[in-house]
BAVO-114386 format. One line per 2 residues: number of its first residue (from 1); for each residue x, y, z of C-alpha. Coordinates in steps of 0.1 Angstrom, whole numbers, plus 5000, padded with zeros to 4 digits. Layout:
! residues N
NUM	X:Y:Z | ...
END
This chain:
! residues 519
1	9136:2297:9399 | 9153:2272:9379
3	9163:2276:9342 | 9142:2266:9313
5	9149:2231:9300 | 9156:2249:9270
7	9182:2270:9276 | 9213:2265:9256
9	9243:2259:9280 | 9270:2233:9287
11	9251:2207:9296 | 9235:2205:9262
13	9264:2214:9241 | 9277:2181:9258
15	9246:2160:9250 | 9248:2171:9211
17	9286:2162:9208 | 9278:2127:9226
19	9247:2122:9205 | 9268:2132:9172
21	9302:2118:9178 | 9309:2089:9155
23	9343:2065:9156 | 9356:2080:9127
25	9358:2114:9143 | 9383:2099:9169
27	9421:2101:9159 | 9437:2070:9151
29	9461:2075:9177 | 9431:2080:9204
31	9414:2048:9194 | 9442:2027:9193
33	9458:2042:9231 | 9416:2036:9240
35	9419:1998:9236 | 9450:1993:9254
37	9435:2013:9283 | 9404:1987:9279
39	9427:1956:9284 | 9444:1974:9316
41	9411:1975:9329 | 9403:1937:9321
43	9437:1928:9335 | 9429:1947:9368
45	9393:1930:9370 | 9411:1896:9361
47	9438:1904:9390 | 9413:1913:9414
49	9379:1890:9411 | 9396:1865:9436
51	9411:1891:9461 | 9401:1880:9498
53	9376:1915:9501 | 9364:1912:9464
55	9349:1874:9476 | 9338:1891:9505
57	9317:1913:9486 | 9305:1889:9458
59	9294:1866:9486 | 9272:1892:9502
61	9258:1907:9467 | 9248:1870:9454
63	9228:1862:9489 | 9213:1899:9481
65	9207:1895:9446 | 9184:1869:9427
67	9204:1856:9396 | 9203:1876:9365
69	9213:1883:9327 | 9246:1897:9331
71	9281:1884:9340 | 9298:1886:9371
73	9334:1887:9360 | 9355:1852:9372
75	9327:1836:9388 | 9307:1820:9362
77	9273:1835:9374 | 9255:1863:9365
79	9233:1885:9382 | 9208:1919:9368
81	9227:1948:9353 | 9230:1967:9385
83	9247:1944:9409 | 9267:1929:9381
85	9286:1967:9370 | 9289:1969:9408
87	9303:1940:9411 | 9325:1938:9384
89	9339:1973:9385 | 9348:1965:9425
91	9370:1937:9409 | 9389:1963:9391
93	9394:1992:9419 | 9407:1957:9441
95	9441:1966:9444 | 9452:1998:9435
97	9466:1987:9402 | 9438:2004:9381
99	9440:2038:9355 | 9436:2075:9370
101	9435:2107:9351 | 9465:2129:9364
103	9448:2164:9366 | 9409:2150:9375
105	9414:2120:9396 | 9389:2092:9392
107	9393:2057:9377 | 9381:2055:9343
109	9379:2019:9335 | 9359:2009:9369
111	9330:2034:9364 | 9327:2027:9322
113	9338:1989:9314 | 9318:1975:9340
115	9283:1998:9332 | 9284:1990:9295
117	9293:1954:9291 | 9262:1948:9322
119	9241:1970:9296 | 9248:1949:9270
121	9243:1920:9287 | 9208:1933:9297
123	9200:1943:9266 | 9205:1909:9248
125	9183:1889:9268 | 9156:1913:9267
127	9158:1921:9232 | 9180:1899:9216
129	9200:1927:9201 | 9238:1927:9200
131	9266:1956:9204 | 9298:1951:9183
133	9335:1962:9194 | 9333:1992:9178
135	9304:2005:9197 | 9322:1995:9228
137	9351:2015:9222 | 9328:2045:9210
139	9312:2047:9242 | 9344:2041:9260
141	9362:2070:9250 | 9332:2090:9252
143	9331:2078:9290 | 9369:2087:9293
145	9358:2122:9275 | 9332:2132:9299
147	9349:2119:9335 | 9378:2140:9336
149	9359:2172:9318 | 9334:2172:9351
151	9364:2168:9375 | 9377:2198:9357
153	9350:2220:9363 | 9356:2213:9402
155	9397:2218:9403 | 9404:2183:9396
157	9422:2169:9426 | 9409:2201:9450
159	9380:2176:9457 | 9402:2155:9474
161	9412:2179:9500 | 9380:2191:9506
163	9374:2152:9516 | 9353:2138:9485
165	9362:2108:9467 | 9365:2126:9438
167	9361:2099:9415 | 9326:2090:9426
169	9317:2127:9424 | 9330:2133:9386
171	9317:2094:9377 | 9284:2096:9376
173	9278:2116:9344 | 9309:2089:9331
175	9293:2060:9330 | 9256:2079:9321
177	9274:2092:9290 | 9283:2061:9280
179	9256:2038:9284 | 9237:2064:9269
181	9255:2061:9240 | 9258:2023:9235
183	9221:2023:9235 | 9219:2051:9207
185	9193:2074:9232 | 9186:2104:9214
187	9198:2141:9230 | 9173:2149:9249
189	9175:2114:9267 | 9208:2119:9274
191	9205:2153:9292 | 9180:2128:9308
193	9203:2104:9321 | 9228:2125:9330
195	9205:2151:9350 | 9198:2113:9369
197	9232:2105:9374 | 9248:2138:9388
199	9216:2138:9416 | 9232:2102:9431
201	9268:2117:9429 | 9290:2110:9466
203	9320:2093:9477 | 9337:2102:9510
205	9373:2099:9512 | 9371:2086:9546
207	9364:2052:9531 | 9403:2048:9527
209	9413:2048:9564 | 9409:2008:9560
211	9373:2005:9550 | 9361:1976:9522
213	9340:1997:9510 | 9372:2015:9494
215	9374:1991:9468 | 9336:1994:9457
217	9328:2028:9455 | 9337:2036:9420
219	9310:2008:9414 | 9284:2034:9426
221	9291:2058:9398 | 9291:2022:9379
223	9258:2013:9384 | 9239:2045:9392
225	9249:2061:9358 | 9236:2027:9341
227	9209:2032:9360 | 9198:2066:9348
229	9204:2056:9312 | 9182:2025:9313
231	9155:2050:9329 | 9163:2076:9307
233	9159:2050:9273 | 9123:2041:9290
235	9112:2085:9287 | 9118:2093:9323
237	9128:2125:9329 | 9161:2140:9347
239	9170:2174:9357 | 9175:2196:9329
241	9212:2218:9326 | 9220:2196:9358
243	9257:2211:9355 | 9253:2251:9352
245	9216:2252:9371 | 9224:2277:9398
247	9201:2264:9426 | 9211:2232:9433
249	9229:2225:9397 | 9259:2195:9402
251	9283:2223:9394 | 9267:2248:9420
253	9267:2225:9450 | 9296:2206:9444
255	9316:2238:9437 | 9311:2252:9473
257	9352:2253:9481 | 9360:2284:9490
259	9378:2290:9452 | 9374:2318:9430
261	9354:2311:9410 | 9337:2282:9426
263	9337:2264:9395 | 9349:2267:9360
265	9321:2254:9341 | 9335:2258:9310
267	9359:2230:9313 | 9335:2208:9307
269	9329:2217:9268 | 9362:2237:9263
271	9380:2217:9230 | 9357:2188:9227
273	9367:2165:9200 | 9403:2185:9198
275	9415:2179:9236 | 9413:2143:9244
277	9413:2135:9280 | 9423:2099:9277
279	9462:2114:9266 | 9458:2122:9308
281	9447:2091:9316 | 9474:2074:9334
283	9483:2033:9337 | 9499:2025:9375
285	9532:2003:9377 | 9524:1999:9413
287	9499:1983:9438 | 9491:2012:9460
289	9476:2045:9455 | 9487:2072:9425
291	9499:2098:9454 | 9523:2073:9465
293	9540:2061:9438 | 9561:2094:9435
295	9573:2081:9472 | 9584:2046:9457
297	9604:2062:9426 | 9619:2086:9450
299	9633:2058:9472 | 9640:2038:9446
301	9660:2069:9436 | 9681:2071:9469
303	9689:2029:9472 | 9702:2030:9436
305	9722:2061:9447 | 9729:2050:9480
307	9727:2010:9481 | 9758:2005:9508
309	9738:2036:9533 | 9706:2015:9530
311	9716:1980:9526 | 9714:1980:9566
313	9678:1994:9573 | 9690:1998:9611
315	9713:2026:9600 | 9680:2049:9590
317	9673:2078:9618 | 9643:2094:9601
319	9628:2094:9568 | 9610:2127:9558
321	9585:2128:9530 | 9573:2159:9515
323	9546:2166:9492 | 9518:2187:9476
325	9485:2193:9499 | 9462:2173:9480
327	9489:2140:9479 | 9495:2152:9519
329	9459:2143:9526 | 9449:2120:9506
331	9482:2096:9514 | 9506:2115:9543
333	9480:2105:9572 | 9492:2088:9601
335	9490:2052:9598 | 9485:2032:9626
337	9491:1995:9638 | 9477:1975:9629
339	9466:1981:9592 | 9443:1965:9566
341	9455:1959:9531 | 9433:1989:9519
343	9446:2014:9544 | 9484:2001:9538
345	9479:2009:9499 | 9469:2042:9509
347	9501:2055:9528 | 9528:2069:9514
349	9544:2065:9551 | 9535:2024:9542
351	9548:2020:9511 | 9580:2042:9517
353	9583:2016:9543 | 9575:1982:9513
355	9595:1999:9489 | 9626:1999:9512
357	9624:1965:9526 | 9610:1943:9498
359	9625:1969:9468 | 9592:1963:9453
361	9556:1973:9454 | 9537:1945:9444
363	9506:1928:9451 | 9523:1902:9469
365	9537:1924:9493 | 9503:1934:9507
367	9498:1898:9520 | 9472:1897:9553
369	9506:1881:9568 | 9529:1907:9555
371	9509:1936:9570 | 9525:1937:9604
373	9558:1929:9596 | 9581:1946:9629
375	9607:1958:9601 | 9579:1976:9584
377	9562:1993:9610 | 9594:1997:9628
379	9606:2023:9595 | 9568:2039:9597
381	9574:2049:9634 | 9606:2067:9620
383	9587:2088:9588 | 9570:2118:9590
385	9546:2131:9558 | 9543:2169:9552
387	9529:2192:9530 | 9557:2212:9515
389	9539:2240:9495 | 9570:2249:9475
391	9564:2215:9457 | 9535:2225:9439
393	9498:2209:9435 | 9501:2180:9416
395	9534:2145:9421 | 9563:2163:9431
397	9577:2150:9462 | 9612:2150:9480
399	9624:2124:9504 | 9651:2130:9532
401	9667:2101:9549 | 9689:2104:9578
403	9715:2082:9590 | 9731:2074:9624
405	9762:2094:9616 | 9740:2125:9610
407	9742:2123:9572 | 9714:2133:9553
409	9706:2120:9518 | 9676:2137:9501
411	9660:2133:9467 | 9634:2148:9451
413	9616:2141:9417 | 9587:2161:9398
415	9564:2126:9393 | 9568:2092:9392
417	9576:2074:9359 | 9540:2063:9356
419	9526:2094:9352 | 9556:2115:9332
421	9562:2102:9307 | 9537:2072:9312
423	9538:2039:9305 | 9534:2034:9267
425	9511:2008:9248 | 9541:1981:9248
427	9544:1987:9284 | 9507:1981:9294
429	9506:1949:9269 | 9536:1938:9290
431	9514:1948:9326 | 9486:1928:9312
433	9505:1893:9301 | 9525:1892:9337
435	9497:1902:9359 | 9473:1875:9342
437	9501:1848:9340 | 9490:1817:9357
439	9452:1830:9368 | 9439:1818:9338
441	9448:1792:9307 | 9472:1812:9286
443	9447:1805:9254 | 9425:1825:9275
445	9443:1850:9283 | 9460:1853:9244
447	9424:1856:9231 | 9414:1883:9255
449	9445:1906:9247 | 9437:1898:9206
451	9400:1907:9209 | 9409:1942:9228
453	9434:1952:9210 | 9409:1942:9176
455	9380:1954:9189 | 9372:1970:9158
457	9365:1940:9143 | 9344:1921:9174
459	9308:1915:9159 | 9291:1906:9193
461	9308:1921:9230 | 9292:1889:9245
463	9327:1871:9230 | 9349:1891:9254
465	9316:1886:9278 | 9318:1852:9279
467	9361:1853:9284 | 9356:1876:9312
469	9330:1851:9331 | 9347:1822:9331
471	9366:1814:9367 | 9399:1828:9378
473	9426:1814:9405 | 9436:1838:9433
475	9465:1863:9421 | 9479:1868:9454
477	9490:1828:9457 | 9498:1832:9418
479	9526:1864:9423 | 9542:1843:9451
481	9545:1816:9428 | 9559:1844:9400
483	9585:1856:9421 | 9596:1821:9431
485	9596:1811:9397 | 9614:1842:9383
487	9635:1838:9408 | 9643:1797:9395
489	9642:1804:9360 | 9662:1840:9357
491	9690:1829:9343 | 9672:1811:9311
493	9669:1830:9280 | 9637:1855:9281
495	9623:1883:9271 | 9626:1915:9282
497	9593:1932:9304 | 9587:1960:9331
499	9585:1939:9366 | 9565:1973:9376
501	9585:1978:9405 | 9614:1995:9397
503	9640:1978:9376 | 9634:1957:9349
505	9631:1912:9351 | 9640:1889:9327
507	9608:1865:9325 | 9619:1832:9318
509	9611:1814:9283 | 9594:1783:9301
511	9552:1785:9300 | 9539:1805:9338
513	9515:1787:9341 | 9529:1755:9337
515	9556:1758:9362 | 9534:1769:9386
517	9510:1737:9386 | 9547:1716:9381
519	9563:1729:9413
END
């Protein structure tokens, strides 16, 4: 028999510190790291609204889907709340450029940005009421807040091993928690709408073996938590202590891993409002998945240490890459020829092989035509991926390369610069100018970063709405164009930025976006 709705637990100790928390019982330093997480988001919905498989899915949600209230991201239309946060929060997952949370994996900005601007958007033309910036950000950090504090309860990253998407299993309650709060729902509403949300919870890790579907799961967490809030503000009922209820609770059925205990269901509440999970919340320098990017800094490592061994790439043997279990499955599989842009982002055995040939790990370099490259595949046919359990559970990884002459250069580094130290404020304002240069007017893309970053200050969200909406170009013709133009212009006088590869550029003084439509 199932608990009374009554009983004090977890689940409702959450509810009351969502339902009570107010902006000014944030640290300054947790708001202000909160907006710049925001604009990463936007910049990785910008990036990606024009990628090949995004276009592929608005196509087929817009023939689904009658026309609606809410905006559709770079396209100028707008469709009903649901397929909208779909939509838009498949923009940002598009190309492995978006946030994750080191110790509970999941993508932050793609389950909450998406769900509350569409609830907005919904609520305005019904109602004709309006949410301000500071709202926003309220109910973005409390969706940063709950995210990682379910993924917790479950050993973080464990559910990645067992096979889970893990951030379609800890998102649900995410975006729920934050809807709930942009639209002010009392307590008991919000054990509502979260009860709703942790009953649609999935996500199969399978989906990255090349799959397009990949890039839009996180919008499942997106929309079905909206969903549950907007019928949880309506009176409908959700399961009651969904997280600690012991037959068939989220935290009991989810928790079946063979761990001890099966959950730890105390994460979920332990130092609320003292422990802020967004100082976890990582910002990628790289296009490919977070359990790669320790492979690319390690490399990086042995060219800078070794550049005359691996100027000639015919001189490698074998490359060895080894890592923790959970990075071991989710990015040592086998790859195979040939591969989809999805499944290349997902190998570490891929982008060991990028990172050695091109010295970078852009979007560019996962091109349709780049994907088969013989000097790629022909390094992937000479790496093996191991788990090496000495290395620990979380980034630690070591690579070995061997040589003709038998020599064998190894390195091996605890995490990858993105996620120790991180990248700092500066850093992601410097992500967000270069990744947006030349996709949009550079007035648009200066009023986007100045509203973010203010956002304090923003009397109606429909502002950034509308910037959002309004078309983009395709970013994968645009870095092309970038790296030509960089590569024209380096010598000028500029300013120094992180290129997000490995070593710094020297952008050149001359407008982007200009040259790009002058060449």
């Amino acid at each position: 028999m199932g608990q009374s709705s009554n009983t004090p637990g977890v689940t409702k100790e959450l509810c009351s510190w969502i339902y009570g928390l107010s902006l000014n019982d944030i640290p300054e330093e947790v708001r202000t790291r909160a907006k710049y997480l925001i604009l990463d988001g936007i910049c990785c919905a910008l990036v990606g609204a024009h990628l090949p498989w995004v276009e592929k899915a608005a196509r087929a949600v817009f023939s689904i889907e009658p026309p609606g209230d809410c905006m559709v991201w770079g396209y100028d239309k707008k469709l009903g709340a649901l397929p909208a946060a779909l939509l838009n929060s498949t923009e940002i997952q598009s190309f492995e450029l978006d946030d994750w949370h080191t110790l509970a994996p999941l993508h932050s900005n793609s389950i909450i940005l998406p769900a509350l601007l569409a609830a907005a958007g919904q609520k305005r033309a019904k109602t004709s009421s309006s949410f301000d910036g500071t709202s926003l950000l309220l109910s973005t950090i409390i969706g940063y807040e709950v995210g990682p504090r379910v993924g917790l309860c479950l050993y973080g990253g464990h559910m990645l091993t067992r096979g889970w998407h893990s951030g379609t299993v800890f998102g649900h309650a995410a975006s729920a928690a934050a809807v709930s709060k942009l639209l002010g729902l009392q307590q008991d509403a919000i054990e509502d709408a979260l009860g709703m949300a942790c009953t649609q919870a999935c996500g199969l890790m399978s989906a990255q073996f090349g799959s397009d579907v990949k890039r839009m799961q996180h919008g499942f967490p997106a929309r079905n938590g909206l969903f549950a809030a907007l019928l949880a503000e309506t009176g409908y009922i959700g399961i009651k202590n969904v997280f600690e209820e012991p037959y068939g609770g989220f935290l009991s059925t989810f928790g079946q891993s063979g761990k001890e205990p099966p959950y730890l269901v105390d994460e979920l509440t332990k130092a609320l409002g003292q422990t802020w999970q967004s100082d976890d919340i990582r910002v990628k320098s790289y296009a490919s998945m977070a359990g790669t990017h320790c492979t690319v800094d390690t490399i990086a490592a042995l060219q800078q240490k070794h550049a005359d061994k691996l100027a000639d790439l015919q001189n490698i043997t074998s490359i060895k890459i080894e890592m923790s279990e959970a990075a071991m499955k989710h990015g040592g599989w086998t790859a195979t020829r040939p591969l989809s842009a999805t499944g290349a982002q997902m190998s570490c055995a891929y982008v060991a092989a990028v990172q050695l040939v091109d010295r970078r790990v852009s979007p560019q370099e996962f091109r349709h035509e780049l994907l088969d490259r013989d000097v790629i595949w022909d390094l992937i046919d000479k790496t093996e991926c191991c788990h090496t359990p000495e290395l620990g559970e979380k980034y630690e990884q070591r690579v070995t390369v061997t040589l003709k002459d038998g020599e064998a250069i190894t390195e091996t580094l605890q995490a990858p610069h993105d996620v120790d130290p991180g990248l700092t404020n500066e850093e992601i304002l410097q992500k967000f100018r270069t990744f947006t240069d030349g996709i949009m007017a550079p007035e648009r893309r200066d009023r986007i970063e100045k509203i973010v970053l203010d956002l304090e200050t923003m009397d109606d969200v429909s502002i950034l709405e509308n910037l959002l909406a309004a078309p983009t170009r395709s970013p994968i013709d645009v870095f092309w164009w970038l790296r030509k133009t960089i590569g024209m212009f380096a010598s000028g006088a500029g300013m120094r930025v992180i290129d997000f590869s490995v070593h710094s550029i020297d952008l050149p003084s001359p407008n982007i976006y200009s040259l790009i439509h002058d060449i």
